[in-house]
C-alpha positions in Angstrom: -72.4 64.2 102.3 -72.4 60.1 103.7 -72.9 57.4 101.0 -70.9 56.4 98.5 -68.4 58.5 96.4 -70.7 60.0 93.8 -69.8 60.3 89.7 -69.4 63.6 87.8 -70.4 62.8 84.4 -69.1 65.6 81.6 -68.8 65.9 78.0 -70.5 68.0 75.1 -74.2 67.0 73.8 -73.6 63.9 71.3 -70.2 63.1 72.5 -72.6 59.5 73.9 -72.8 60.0 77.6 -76.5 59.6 77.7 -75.9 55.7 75.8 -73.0 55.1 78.0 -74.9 55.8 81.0 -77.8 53.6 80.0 -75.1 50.8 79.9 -73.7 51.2 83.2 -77.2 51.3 84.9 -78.3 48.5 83.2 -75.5 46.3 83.8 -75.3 47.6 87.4 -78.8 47.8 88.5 -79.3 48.5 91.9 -75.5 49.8 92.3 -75.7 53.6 90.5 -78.6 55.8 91.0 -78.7 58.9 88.8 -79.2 62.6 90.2 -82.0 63.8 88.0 -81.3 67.8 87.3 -83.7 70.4 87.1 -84.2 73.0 84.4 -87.0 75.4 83.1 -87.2 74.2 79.8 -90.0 72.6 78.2 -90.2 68.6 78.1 -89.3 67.0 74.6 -91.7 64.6 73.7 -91.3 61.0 75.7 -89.7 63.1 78.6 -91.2 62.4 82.2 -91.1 64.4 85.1 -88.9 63.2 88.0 -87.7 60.9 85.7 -85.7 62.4 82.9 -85.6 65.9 84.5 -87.3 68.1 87.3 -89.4 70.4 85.1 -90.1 73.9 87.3 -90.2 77.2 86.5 -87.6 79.9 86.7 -89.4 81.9 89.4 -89.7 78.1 91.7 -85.9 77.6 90.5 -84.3 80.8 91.6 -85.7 80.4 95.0 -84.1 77.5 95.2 -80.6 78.4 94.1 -81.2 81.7 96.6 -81.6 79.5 99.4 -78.3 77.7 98.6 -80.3 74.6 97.4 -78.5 73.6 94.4 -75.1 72.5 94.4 -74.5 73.2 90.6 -76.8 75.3 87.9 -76.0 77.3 84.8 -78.0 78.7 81.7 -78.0 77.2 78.0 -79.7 78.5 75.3 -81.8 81.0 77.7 -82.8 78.0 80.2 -81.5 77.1 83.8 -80.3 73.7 84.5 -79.2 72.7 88.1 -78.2 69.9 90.4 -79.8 70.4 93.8 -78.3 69.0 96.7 -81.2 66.8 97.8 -81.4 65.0 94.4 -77.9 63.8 95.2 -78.8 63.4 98.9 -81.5 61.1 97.7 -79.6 58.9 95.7 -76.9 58.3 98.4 -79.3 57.7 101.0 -80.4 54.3 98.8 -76.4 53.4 99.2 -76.7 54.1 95.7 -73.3 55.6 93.5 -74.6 58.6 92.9 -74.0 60.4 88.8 -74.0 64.0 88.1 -74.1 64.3 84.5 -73.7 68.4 84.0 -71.4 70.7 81.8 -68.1 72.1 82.3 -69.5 75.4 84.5 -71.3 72.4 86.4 -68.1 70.7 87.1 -66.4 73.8 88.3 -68.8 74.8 90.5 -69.1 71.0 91.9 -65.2 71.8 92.7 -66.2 74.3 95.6 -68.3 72.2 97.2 -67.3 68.6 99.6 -68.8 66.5 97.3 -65.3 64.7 96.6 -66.2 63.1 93.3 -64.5 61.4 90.5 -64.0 64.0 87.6 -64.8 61.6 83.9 -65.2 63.4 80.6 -66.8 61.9 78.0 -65.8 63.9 74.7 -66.1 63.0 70.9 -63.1 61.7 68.2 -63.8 65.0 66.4 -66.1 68.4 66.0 -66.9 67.0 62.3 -68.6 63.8 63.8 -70.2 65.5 66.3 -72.0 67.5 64.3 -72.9 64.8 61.9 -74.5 62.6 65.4 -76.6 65.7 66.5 -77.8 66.9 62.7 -79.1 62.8 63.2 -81.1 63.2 66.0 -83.2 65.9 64.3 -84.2 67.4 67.7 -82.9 70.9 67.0 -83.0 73.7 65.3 -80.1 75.2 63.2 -79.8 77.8 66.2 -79.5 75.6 69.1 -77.5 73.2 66.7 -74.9 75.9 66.4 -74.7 76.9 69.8 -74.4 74.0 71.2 -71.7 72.8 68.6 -70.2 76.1 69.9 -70.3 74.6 73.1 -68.9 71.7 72.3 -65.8 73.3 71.0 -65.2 74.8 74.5 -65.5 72.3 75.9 -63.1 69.9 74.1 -60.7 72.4 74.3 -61.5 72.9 78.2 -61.2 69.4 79.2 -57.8 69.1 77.6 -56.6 71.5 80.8 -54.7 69.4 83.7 -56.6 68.9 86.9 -59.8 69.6 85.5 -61.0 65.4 85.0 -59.5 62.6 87.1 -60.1 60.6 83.4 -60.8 62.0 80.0 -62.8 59.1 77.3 -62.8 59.5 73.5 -66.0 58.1 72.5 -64.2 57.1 68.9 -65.8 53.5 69.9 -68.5 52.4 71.8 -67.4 49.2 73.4 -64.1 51.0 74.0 -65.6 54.0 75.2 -68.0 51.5 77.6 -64.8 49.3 78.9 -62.8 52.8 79.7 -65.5 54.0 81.8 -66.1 50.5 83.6 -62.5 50.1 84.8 -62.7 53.4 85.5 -65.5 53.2 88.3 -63.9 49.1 89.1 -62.3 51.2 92.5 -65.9 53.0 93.6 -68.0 50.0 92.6 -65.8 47.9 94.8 -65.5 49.9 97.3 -69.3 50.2 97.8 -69.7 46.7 97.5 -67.6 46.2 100.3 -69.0 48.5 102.6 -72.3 46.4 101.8 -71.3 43.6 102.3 -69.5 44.2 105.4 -72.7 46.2 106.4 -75.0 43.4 105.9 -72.6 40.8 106.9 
């Protein structure tokens, strides 16, 4: 795919990569565009549309991943979730740096494809804190709480394997944890701007 080198943003639900992200776009506005996934679950309340997620049903998204449409999907606690290809097609065609934020089965499939990104995972000091951040947010129920604390223990244990992230973050700090993941993306950001510059030179 042309355009810039895109992001592949990873870590378990709570670790922060949601707040982290809304940093980075903030403070590079007009330089990172985010690929908006799809899933079949219901909005939460304050959710838009196109915004926060593509909302479609099952039926609509099995189609698509049939037709070889997504690049990445998966199922969590009974619903799909998926990157399609033109969601990341759109961002890059804005000369945009294009972020995937998706879960490790995401991130392994994204490894088959020619989508050559950069691999960060965004994972929390500790299980006990983790827990203690999403029993704050008081958006689930003790089911989905455990399962995706369940998760989460994969995947901590996951991202520790060589190969798998180009850069992994502990989000023990989050001016630390912003700072890591700024001079981490210094080489793409840089590297875009140039081509920009030269472009409109």
């Amino acid at each position: 795919m042309p355009g810039p080198r895109p992001v592949v943003l990873s870590g378990p639900s709570g670790a922060g990569k949601s707040t982290l992200l809304k940093r980075l776009m903030q403070e590079y506005d007009g330089v990172f565009g985010f690929s908006v996934s799809h899933t079949t679950r219901n909005p939460r309340p304050g959710e838009e549309n196109g915004k926060d997620y593509h909302f479609i049903t099952r039926e609509k998204m099995q189609e698509s991943i049939d037709n070889g449409e997504f690049i990445e999907n998966t199922v969590f606690s009974g619903n799909m979730y998926g990157t399609s290809k033109s969601a990341v097609e759109d961002v890059q065609a804005q000369n945009l740096i294009c972020i995937l934020d998706v879960d490790l089965q995401g991130v392994r499939n994204i490894k088959q494809t020619d989508l050559n990104p950069i691999y960060i995972s965004i994972q929390p000091p500790s299980m006990e804190i983790l827990e203690k951040r999403l029993r704050d947010r008081q958006t689930e129920t003790e089911e989905s709480l455990q399962k995706r604390l369940e998760a989460a223990r994969i995947d901590m244990e996951l991202s520790k394997e060589p190969g798998i992230f180009d850069i992994v973050i502990v989000n023990d700090d989050l001016e630390n944890a912003y700072e890591k993941l700024k001079s981490a993306l210094i080489e793409v950001i840089l590297h875009r701007n140039q081509k920009w510059s030269l472009k409109f030179a």
